[in-house]
Every structure is written in C-alpha cells, then in structure tokens.
C-alpha positions in Angstrom: 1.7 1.1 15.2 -0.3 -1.8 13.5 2.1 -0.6 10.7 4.6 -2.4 12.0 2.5 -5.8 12.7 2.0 -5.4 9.2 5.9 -4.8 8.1 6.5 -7.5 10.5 3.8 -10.4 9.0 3.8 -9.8 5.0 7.2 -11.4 3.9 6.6 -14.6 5.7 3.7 -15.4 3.3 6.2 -15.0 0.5 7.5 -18.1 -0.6 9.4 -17.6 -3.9 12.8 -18.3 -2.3 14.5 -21.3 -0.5 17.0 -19.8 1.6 16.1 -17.3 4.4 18.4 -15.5 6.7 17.7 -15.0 10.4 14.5 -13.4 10.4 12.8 -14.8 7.8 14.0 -12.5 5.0 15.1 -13.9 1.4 19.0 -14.1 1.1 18.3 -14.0 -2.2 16.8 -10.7 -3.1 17.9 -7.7 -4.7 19.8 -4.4 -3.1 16.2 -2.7 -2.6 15.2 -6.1 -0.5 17.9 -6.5 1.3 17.8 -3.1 2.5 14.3 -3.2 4.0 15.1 -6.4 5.5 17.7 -4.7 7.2 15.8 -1.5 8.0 13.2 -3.5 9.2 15.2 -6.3 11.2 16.4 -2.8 12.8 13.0 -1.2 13.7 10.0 -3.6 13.0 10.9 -7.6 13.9 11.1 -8.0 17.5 10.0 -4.5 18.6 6.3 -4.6 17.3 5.5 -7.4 19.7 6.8 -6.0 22.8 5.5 -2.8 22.2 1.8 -4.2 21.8 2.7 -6.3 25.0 3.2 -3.0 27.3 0.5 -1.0 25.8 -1.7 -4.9 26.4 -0.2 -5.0 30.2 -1.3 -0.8 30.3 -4.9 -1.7 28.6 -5.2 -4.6 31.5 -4.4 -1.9 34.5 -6.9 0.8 32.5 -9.9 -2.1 32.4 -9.3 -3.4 36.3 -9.9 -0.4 37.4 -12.7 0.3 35.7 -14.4 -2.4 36.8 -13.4 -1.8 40.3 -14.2 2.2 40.1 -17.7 0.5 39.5 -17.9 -1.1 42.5 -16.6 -4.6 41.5 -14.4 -6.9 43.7 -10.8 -7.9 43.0 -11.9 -11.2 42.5 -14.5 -10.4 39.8 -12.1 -8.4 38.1 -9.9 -11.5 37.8 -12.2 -13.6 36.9 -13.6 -11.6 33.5 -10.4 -11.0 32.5 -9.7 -14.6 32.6 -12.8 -14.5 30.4 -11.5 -12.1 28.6 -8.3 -14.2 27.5 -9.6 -17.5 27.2 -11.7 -15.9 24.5 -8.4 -14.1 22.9 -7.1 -17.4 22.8 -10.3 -19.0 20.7 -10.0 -15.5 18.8 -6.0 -17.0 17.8 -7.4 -20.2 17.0 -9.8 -19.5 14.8 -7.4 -17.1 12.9 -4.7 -19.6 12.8 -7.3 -22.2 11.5 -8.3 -19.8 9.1 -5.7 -17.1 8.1 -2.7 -17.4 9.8 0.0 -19.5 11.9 2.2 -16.4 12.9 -1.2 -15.6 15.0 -0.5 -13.4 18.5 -3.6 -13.2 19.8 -3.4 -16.4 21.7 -0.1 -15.2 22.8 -1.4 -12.0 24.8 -4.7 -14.5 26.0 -1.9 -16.8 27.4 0.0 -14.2 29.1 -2.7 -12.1 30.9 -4.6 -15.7 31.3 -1.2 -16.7 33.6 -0.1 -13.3 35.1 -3.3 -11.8 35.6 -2.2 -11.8 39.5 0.7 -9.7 38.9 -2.0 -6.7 38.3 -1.9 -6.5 42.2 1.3 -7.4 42.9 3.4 -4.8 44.3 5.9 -2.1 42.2 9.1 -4.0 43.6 7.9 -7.6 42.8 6.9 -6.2 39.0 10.6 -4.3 38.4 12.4 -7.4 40.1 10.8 -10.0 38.0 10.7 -7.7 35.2 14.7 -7.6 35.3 15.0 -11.5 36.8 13.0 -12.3 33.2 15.0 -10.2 31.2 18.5 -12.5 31.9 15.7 -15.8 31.1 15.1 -13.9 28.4 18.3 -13.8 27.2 19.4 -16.9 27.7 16.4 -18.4 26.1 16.7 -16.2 23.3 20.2 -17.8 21.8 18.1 -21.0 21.0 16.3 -19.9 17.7 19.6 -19.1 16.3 21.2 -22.4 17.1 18.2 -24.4 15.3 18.7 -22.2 11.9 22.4 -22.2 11.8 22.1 -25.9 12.6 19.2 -27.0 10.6 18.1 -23.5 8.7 15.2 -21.5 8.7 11.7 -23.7 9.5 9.3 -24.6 6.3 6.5 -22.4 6.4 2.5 -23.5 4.9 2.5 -20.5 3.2 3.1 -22.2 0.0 0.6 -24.8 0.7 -1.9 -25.5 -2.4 -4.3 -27.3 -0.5 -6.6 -24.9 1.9 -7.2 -27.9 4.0 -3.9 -29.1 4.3 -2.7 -25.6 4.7 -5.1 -25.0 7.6 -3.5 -28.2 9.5 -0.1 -27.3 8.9 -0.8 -23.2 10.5 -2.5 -24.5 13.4 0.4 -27.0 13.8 2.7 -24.4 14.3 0.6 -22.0 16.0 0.2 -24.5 18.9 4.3 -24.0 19.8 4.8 -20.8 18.3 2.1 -18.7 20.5 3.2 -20.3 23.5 6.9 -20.0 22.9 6.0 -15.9 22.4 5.3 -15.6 25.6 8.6 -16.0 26.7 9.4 -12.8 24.5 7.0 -10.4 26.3 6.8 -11.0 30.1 8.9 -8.2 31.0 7.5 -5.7 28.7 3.7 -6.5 29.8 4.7 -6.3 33.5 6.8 -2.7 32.7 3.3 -2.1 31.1 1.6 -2.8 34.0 4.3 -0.7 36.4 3.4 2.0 33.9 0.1 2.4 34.5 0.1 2.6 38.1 1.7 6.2 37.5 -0.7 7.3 34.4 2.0 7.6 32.2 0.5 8.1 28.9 -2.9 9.2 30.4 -1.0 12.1 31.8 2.2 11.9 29.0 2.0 15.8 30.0 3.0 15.6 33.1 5.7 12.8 32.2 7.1 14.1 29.2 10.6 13.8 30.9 10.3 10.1 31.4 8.6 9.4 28.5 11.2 11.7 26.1 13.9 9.7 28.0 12.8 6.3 27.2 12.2 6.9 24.0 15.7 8.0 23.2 17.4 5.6 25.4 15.1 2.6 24.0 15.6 4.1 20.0 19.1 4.3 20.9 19.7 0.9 22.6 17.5 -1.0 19.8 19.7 0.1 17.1 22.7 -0.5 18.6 21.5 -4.3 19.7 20.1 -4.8 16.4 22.3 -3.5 14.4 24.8 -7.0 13.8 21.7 -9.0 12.6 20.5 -5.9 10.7 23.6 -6.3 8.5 23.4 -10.3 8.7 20.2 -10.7 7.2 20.7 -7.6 4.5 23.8 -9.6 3.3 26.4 -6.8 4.6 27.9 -9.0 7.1 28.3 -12.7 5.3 31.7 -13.9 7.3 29.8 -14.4 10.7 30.2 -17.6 12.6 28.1 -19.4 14.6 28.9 -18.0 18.1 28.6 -14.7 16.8 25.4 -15.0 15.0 23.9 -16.7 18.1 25.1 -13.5 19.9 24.1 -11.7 17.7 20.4 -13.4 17.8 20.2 -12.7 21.3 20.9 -9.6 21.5 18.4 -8.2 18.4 15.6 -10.2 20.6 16.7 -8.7 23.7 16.8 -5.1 22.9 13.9 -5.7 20.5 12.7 -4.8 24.3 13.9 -1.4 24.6 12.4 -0.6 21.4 9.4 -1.7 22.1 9.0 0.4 25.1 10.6 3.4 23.0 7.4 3.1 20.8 5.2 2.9 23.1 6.8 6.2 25.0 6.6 7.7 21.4 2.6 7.0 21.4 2.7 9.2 24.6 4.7 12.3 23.2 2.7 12.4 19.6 -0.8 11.8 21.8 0.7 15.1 24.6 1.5 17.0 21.3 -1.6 16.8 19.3 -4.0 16.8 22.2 -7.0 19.2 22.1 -6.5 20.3 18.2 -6.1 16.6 16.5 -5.8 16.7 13.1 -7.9 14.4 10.3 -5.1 11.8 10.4 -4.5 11.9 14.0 -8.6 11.2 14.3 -8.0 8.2 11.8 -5.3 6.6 13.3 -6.9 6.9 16.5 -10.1 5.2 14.8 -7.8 2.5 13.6 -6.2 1.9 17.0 -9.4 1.8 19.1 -10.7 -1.0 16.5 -7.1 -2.7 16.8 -8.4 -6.2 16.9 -10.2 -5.5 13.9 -7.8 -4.0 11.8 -5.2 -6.5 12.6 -7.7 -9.5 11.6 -8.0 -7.7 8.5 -4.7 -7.3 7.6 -4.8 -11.5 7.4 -7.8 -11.3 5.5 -5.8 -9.5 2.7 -2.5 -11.4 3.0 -4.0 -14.7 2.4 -6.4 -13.3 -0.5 -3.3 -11.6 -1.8 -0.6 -13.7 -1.5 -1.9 -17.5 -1.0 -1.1 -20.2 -3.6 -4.9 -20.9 -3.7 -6.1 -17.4 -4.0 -4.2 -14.6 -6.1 -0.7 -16.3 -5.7 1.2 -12.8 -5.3 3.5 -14.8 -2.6 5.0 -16.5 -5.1 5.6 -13.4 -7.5 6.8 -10.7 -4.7 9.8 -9.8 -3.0 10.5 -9.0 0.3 10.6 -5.4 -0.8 7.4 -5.6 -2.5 5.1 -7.3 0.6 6.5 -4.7 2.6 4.6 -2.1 -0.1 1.4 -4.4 0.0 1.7 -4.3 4.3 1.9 -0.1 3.8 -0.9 -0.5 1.3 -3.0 -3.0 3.6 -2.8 -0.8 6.7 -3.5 2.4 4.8 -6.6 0.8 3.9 -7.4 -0.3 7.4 -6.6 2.6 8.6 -9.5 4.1 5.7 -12.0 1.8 7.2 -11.9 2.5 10.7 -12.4 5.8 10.1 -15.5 5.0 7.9 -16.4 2.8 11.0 -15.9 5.7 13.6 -18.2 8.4 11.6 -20.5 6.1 11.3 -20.3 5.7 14.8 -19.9 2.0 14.7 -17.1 -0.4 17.0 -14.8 -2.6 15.2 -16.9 -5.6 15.2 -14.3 -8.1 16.1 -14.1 -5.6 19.4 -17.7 -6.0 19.7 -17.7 -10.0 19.4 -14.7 -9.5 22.0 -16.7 -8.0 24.3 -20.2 -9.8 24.3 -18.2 -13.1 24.6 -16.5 -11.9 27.6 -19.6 -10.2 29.5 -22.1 -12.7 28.8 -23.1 -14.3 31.7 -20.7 -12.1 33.8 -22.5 -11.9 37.4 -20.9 -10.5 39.7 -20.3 -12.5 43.3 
C-alpha cells in the first residue's frame, strides 16, 4: 500500500503548470492526465492516509501488548510510546528539512503522542468518539475548499532553485500542514485501535465476514463520495459552483474514510488467502511493508533527486500522468530493495534508528 503514498506524493513536486484543480492536479494536462487525476482523486488522495492511520492505531494495540505480555506496566507502556512519537515527530522534521513538506510522519507522532490514552479506553468511548469526530470531521473538512475556490490552490517550494531557501519554505509548511492532518485521521486510528482488540487481521480467517463486508461497503461508499471531485479535477464536470464544490470537498475527504478502512480490510483477505504458501511477490511486498518507514523515506529520496529544480529538474518536464509512472517505478524499486534487505537478513535501517532512539534509556519503573 506504500503504492499509494507514492501515487498520492509524486505530482505535487511537479511544477510545470500554474493552475491546479482541487487536489493538486494540473487543469491543464492532457486526456491521459486528466484521467489519472481522476482515477486517482477516486482511489489514492485521501484514502492512503487513513488507511496507514488504522493499520498505525492496529500497530500501537499489537506493540502495548507486547510490552505488557512482558511483564511491563500500563504506565511504561505509555511512556515509550510517547518516546516512540516524539521521535516520529523529529523523524518528520528532519525529512521535511531535507526532502519534503508534504511529510506525515509527524502527523501519526502527533496523534499517538495526544491519544495514546485512548489505547485503554473502553470499546464504547472509541466507537462514540469515533462517530462524534466524524461530523468534526466533516464540518472541518469544507474549509480547504473555501480557501482554493476563494484564493486558489497554495504555492508549493517545489520549484524552488535555491536548496536553502527551498528547505525554509518545506519546513514552513510542514509546521501547519502535519498538524492540520491530524484532524483527517482521528477516527480511522481509533477504529484501528477498536480493531485490534478483536484480532481482526491477526485472525482475518476467522473474520473474513467482517472484513469482506467492509471492504465492499468502504470500496463502494468511497467511490460514490468521491466520485463529484473525481470528475472536477479530471475536467468532466467544469460548471460547478462554489457550494457544490465545497460539498463536494467534503464529502471526497470524508469517505476518503471508508476507503481507507476498505484497504486496510483488503490487506486482511489477500494476507487470509495467501497464508501458509506465499508466493515470491507476496514475500517481497511483505519485506517492503515490515521496512515501511524505510521505503517511504526512500521514495523522497528519489522524488527530490528526480524531480527538483536543483537536481535532475524532471518536475518541470513531467505531467501528472508521467510522475504517477516515476511513483510505480519508485515503489517497484523499493519494493526490490527490501527484499534484498530481508535475504540478507537485514531491518530497514530507518526502523532500526526508530527503535534504538525509542529504547535507549528505557527503564522500566
């Protein structure tokens, strides 16, 4: 699924254009472009994030555990993974600084840094703040689309010249975009969480119902909800007005939800259906998702030698359709090097920097 983080990230370093639709896409570009900016306004932007958030909120649930299966306290527990997110967040700084202002790593730090107490709260508080943050959620989702009706889509560093100055201006925008993210994920994180508790895709065996269900209703819901912005930002639908684009907004950011939880039911069913005979690719993508933070990093690491004004200058050159073949291209190649990694029996090593940060000087009480 880093395939979609991918889809989602390699058109905003593009900056050949000066008018973008909703989402970032050029209004500009030919049939091919405008058709993967609608195909992936419909299946990749809004729906990567909140996947990774309840698979991050499942992760957190899998690691407390262990920690207390080990004989630690709840209050340990809490503590290292307060650790654990503080570092995330210097992780998001430091690739903000360097790579990129789109950065979400400080995004899941702030969220499991503030709601690390909701690991303990009980099933009923999770579902009822879950649904309570969903209407917030909507609500709060209508004001993007005000600001680029209004005043158009933001300027983006991307086309910066200057490294330095290009630096300030990502970490200037990282400091209210990662926060403002959050928003976006609470109730997928805490669904993660409610997840969990019941093993679903530990077991996806013995809750292939459930999990076949949400996938079907999320797909269903996503493309439905996304759908009117879908056809917005591929240039189909150009008579909209401003309440309906707004709606429209919303609602892609909103369902963007359900999808997101489709996904991650999806990574349940494949992960029931190959297990005990997995095949060569099913080894390698599993390779590349258990060195995640790795592969992700290393997906900036390409985009900025690729498609920076002071490196190759390919962001200049492409289209929307063409960074979307350089992000297939750049996550095959992860993908290639985590399996190198994994035979060799090696971690990712940003997972391994992750770790030693977080467990140094962890006693404890």
């Amino acid at each position: 699924m880093l395939l979609f983080i991918a889809l989602a990230h390699a058109h905003m370093y593009l900056y050949n254009s000066d008018s973008s639709g909703f989402r970032g896409y050029d209004l500009n570009g030919g049939p091919v472009d405008r058709f993967v900016a609608g195909l992936q306004v419909l299946f990749v932007d809004a729906r990567a994030l909140p996947m990774f958030a309840a698979l991050f909120g499942y992760g957190l649930i899998q690691l407390a555990n262990r920690r207390i299966a080990a004989g630690a306290e709840w209050r340990d527990v809490r503590r290292l993974l307060r650790r654990r997110s503080l570092w995330l967040i210097v992780f998001g700084f430091a690739h903000a600084l360097l790579l990129f202002f789109g950065d979400i790593l400080v995004t899941y730090g702030l969220l499991a840094l503030v709601l690390v107490g909701m690991l303990r709260a009980r099933d009923r508080v999770l579902l009822w703040v879950a649904g309570l943050w969903t209407l917030v959620f909507a609500a709060l989702a209508t004001l993007p689309a005000w600001a680029i009706v209004i005043e158009g889509s933001p300027p983006l560093p991307t086309s910066v010249e200057s490294p330095i100055e290009a630096a300030g201006q990502r970490l200037a925008i990282w400091a209210g975009l990662g926060p403002m993210l959050v928003l976006d994920i609470v109730t997928p994180f805490l669904l993660g969480i409610w997840a969990a508790r019941r093993r679903l895709l530990d077991e996806p065996g013995q809750h292939r119902a459930l999990l076949a269900r949400v996938a079907v209703a999320g797909i269903v819901i996503t493309v439905v909800g996304g759908t009117p912005l879908a056809l917005m930002d591929a240039q189909i639908w150009t008579d909209w007005t401003t309440g309906t684009a707004v709606a429209a907004y919303a609602m892609h950011s909103v369902t963007g939800i359900a999808g997101g939880l489709a996904y991650a039911a999806i990574v349940g069913l494949i992960a029931h259906r190959v297990a005990g005979a997995p095949g060569r690719v099913t080894i390698a993508l599993t390779a590349c998702g258990q060195r995640s933070l790795t592969c992700y990093l290393l997906q900036s690491v390409v985009f900025v030698a690729l498609f920076a004004p002071f490196t190759l200058g390919l962001g200049g050159q492409l289209s929307d359709a063409g960074a979307s073949a350089v992000a297939i291209g750049t996550w095959l190649t992860t993908v290639l090097l985590a399996e190198v990694m994994r035979r060799a029996g090696w971690r990712g090593p940003a997972e391994n920097l992750l770790r030693r940060l977080t467990y140094a000087n962890h006693h404890p009480s």
